[in-house]
VOTOR-709850 format. One record per atom (N, C-alpha, C, O, CB): x, y, z; atom name; residue number from 1. Coordinates in pm, 1 decimal. Glycine has a CB too. Layout:
VOTOR-709850
SITE          X          Y          Z   atom     n
SITE          X          Y          Z     CA   NUM
...
***
This chain:
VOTOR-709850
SITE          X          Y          Z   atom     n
SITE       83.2     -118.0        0.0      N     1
SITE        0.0        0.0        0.0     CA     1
SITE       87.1      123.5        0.0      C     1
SITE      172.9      124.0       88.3      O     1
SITE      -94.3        0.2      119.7     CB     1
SITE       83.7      215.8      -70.7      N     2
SITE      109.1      324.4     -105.5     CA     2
SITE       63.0      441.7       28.1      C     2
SITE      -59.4      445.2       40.1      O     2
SITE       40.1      333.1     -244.0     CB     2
SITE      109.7      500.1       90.1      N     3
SITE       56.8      593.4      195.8     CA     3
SITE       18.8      720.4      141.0      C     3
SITE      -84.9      781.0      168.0      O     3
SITE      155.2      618.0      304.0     CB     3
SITE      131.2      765.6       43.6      N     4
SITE      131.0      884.0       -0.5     CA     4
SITE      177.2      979.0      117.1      C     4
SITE      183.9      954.1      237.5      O     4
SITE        0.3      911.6      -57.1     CB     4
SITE      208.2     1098.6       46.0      N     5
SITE      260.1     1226.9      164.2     CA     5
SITE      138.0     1307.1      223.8      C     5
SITE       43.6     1332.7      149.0      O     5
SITE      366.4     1358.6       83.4     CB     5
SITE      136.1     1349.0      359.9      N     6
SITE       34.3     1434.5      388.1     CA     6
SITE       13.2     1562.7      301.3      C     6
SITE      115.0     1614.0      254.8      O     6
SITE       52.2     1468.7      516.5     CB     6
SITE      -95.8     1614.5      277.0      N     7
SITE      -79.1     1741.7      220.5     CA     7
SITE      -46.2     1842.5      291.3      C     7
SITE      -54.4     1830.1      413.5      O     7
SITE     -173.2     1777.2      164.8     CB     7
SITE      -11.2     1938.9      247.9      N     8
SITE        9.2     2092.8      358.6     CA     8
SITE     -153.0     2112.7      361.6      C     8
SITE     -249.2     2042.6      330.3      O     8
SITE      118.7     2274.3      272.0     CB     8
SITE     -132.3     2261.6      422.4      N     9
SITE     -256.5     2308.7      469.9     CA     9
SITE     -240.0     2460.9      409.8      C     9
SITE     -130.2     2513.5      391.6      O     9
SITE     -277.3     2292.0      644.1     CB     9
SITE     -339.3     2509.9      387.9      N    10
SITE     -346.3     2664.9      401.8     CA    10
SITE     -449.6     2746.8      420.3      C    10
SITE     -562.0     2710.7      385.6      O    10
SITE     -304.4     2716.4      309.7     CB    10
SITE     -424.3     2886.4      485.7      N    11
SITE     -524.2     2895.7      532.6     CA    11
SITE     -550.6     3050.6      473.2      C    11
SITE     -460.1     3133.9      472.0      O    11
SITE     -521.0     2859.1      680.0     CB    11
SITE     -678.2     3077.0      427.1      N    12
SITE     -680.7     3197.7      365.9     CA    12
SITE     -791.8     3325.1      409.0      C    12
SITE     -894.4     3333.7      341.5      O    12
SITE     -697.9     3157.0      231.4     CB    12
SITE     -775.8     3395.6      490.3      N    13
SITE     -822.5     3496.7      505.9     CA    13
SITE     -958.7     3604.8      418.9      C    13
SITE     -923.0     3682.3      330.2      O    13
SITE     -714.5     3531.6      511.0     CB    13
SITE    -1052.6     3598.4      444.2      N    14
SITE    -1161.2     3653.4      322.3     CA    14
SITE    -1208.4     3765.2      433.3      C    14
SITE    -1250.9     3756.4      548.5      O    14
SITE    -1312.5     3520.4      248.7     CB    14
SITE    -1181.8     3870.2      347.7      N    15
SITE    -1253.3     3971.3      434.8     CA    15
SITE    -1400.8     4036.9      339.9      C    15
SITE    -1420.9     4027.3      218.9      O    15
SITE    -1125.0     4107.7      476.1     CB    15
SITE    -1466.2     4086.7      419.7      N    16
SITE    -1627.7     4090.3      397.3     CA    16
SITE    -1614.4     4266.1      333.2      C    16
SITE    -1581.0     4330.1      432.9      O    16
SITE    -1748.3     4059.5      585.0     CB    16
SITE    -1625.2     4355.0      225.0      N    17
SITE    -1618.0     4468.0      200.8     CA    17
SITE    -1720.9     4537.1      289.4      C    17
SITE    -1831.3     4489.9      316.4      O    17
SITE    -1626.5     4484.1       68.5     CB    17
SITE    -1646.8     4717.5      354.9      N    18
SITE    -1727.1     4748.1      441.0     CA    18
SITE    -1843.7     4804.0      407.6      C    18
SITE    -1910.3     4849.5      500.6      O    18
SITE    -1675.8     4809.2      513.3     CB    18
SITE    -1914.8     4818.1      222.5      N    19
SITE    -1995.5     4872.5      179.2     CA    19
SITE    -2133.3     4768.7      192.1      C    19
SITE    -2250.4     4803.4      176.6      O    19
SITE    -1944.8     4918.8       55.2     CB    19
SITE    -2082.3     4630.9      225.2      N    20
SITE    -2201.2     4525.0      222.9     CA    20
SITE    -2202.9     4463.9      365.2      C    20
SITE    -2299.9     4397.1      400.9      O    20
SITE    -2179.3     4399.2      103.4     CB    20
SITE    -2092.8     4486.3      450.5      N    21
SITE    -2057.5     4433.0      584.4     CA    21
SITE    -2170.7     4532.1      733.0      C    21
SITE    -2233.7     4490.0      830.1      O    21
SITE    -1852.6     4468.1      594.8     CB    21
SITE    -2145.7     4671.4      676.7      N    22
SITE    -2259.1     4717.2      746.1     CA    22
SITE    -2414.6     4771.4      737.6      C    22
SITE    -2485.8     4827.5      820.9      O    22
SITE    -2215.2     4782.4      784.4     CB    22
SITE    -2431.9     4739.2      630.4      N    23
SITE    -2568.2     4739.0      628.0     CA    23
SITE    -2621.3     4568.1      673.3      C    23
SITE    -2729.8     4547.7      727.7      O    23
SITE    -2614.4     4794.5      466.5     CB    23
SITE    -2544.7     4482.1      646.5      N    24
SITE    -2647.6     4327.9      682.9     CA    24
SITE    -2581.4     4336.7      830.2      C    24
SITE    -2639.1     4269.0      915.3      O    24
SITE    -2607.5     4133.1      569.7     CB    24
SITE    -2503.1     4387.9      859.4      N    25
SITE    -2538.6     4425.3     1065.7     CA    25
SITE    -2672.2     4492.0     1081.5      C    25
SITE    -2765.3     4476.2     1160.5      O    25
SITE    -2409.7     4567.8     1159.1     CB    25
SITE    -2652.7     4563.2      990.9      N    26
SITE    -2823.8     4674.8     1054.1     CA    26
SITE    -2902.4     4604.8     1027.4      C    26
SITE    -2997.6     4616.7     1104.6      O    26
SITE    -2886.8     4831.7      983.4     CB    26
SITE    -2923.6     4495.7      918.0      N    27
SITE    -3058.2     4430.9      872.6     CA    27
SITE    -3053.2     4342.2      944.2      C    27
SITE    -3158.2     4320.5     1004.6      O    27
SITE    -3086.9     4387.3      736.5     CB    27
SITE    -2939.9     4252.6      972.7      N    28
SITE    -2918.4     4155.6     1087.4     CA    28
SITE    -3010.1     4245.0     1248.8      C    28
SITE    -3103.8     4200.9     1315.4      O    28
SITE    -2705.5     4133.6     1105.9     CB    28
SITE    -2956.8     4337.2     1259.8      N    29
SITE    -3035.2     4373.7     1376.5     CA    29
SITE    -3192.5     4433.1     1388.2      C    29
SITE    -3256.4     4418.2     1492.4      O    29
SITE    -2956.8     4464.0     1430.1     CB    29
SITE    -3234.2     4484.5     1300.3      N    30
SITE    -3358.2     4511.3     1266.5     CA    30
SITE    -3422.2     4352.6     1235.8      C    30
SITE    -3541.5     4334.1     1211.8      O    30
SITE    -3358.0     4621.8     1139.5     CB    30
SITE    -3371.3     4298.6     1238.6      N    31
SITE    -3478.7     4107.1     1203.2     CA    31
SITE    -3461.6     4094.0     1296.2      C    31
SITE    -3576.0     4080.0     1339.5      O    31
SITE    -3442.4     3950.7     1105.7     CB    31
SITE    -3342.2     4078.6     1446.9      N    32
SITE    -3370.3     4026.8     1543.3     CA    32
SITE    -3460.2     4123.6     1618.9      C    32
SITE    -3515.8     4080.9     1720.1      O    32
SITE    -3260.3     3983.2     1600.3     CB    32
SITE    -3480.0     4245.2     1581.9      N    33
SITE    -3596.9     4318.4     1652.1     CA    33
SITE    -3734.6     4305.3     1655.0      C    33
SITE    -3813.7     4325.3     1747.2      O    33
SITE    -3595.5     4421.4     1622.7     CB    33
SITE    -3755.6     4261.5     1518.0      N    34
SITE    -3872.5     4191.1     1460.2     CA    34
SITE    -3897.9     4092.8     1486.6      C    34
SITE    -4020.1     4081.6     1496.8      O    34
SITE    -3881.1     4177.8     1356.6     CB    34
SITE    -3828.3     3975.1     1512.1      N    35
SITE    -3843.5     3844.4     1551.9     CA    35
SITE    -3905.7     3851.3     1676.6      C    35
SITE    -4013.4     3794.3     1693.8      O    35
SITE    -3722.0     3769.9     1555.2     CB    35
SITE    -3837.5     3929.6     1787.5      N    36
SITE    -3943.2     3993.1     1904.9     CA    36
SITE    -4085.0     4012.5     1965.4      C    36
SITE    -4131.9     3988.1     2076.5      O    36
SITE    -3935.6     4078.4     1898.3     CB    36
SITE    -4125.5     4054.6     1874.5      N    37
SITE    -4285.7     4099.2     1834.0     CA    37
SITE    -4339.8     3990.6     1826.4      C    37
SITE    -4313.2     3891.5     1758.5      O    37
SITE    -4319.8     4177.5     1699.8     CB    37
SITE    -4427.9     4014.3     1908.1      N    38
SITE    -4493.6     3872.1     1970.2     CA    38
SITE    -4655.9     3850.6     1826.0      C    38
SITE    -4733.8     3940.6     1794.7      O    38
SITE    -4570.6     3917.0     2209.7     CB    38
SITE    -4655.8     3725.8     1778.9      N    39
SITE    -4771.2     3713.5     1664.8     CA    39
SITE    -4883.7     3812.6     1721.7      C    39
SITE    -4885.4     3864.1     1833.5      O    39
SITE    -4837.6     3539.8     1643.9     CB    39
SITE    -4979.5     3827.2     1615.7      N    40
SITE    -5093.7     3956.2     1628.1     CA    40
SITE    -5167.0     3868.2     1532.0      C    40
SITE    -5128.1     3865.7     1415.3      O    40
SITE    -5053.0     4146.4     1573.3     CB    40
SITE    -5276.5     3790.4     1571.8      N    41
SITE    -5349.1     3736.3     1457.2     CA    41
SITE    -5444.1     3825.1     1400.7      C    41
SITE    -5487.4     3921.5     1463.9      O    41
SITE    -5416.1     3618.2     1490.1     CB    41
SITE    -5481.1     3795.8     1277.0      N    42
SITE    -5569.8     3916.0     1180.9     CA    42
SITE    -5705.3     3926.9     1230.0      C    42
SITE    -5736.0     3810.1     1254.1      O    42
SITE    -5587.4     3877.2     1010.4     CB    42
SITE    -5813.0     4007.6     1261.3      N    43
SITE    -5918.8     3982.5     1323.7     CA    43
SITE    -5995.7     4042.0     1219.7      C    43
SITE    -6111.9     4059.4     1256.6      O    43
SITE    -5930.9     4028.2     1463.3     CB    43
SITE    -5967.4     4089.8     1071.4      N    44
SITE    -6062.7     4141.7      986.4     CA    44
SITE    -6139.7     4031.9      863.1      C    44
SITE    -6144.0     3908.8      862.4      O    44
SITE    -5983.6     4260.8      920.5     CB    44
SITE    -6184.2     4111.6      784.7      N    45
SITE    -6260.3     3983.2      703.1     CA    45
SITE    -6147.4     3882.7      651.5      C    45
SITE    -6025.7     3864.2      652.0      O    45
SITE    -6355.3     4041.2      555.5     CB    45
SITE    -6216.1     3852.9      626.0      N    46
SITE    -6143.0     3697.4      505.3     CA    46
SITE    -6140.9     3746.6      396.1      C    46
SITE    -6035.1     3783.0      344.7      O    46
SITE    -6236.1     3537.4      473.0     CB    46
SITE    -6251.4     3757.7      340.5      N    47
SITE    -6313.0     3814.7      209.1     CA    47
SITE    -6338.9     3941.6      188.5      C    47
SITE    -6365.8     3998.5      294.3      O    47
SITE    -6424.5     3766.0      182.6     CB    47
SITE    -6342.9     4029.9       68.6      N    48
SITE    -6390.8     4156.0       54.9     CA    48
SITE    -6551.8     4139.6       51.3      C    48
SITE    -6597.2     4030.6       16.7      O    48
SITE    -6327.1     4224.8      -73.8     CB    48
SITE    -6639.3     4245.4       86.4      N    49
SITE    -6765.5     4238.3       97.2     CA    49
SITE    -6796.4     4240.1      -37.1      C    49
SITE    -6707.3     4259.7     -119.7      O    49
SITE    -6825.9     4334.1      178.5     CB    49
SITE    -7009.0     4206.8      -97.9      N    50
SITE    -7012.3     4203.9     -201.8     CA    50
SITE    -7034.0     4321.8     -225.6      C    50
SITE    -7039.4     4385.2     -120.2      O    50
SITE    -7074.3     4125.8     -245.3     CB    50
SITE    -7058.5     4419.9     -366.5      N    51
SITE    -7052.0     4556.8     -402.9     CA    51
SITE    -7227.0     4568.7     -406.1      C    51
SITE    -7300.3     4469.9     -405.6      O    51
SITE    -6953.8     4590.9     -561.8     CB    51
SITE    -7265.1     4681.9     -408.7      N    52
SITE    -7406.8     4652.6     -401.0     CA    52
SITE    -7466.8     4633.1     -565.2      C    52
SITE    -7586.2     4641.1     -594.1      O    52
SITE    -7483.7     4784.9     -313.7     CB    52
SITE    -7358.7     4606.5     -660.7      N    53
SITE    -7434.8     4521.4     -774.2     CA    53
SITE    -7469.5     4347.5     -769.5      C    53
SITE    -7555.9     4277.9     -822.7      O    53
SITE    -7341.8     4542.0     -901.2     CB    53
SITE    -7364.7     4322.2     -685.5      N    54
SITE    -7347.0     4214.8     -658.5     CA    54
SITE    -7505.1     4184.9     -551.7      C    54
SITE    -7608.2     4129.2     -589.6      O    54
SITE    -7189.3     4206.0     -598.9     CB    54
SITE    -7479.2     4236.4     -430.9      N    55
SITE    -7612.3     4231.6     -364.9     CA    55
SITE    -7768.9     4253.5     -457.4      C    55
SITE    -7879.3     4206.6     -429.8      O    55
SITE    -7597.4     4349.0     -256.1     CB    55
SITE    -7732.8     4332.6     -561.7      N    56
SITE    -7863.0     4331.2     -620.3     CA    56
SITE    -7923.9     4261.4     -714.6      C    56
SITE    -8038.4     4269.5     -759.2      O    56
SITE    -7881.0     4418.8     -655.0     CB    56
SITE    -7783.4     4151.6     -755.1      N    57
SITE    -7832.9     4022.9     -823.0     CA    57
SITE    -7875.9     3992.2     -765.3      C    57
SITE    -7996.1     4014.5     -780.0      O    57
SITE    -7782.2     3932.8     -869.3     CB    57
SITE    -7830.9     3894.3     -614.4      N    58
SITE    -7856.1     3816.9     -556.1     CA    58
SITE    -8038.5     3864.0     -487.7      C    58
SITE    -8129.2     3780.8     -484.6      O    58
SITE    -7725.1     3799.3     -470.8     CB    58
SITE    -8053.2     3995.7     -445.2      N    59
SITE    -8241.0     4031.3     -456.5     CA    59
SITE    -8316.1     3983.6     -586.4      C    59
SITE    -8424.7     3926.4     -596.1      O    59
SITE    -8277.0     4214.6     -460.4     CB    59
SITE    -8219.7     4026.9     -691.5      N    60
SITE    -8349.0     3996.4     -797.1     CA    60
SITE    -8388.9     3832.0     -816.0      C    60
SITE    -8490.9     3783.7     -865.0      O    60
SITE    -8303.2     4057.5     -963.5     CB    60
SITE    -8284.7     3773.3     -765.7      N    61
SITE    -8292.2     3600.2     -801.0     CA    61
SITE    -8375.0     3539.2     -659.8      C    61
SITE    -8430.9     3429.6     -664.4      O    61
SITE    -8096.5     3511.5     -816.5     CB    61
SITE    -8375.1     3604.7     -563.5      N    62
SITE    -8439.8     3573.3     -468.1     CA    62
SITE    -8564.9     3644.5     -508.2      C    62
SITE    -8660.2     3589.0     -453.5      O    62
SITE    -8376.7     3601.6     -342.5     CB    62
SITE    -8602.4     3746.0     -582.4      N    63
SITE    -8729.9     3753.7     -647.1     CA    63
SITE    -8826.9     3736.8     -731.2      C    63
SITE    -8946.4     3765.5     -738.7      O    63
SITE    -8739.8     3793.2     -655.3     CB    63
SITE    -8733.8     3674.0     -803.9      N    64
SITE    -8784.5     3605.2     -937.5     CA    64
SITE    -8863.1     3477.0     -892.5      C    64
SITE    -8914.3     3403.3     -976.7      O    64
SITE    -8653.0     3560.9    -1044.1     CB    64
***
């Protein structure tokens, strides 16, 4: 069996530019502010109401 040599290693440094580095801190912190806020369930309609043409089909077919 063949072992072969270990490889080296290297290690390379990436830095983040400061034109994109501080604004996703601020957005990073504005989401964990938001995340906060405790749910608010919706208490309004479901549906939009009908228009009163709509209501005035529905009279004439109940009158017919």
């Amino acid at each position: 069996m063949s072992g072969g040599g270990k490889g080296g290693s290297e290690t390379t440094k990436t830095e983040i530019p400061a034109w994109i580095r501080d604004p996703a801190i601020r957005n990073l912190a504005r989401a964990e502010a938001v995340q906060r806020i405790p749910y608010m369930p919706y208490y309004g309609g479901d549906v939009a109401a009908f228009t009163p043409t709509q209501n005035a089909a529905f009279q004439s077919n109940i009158n017919a």
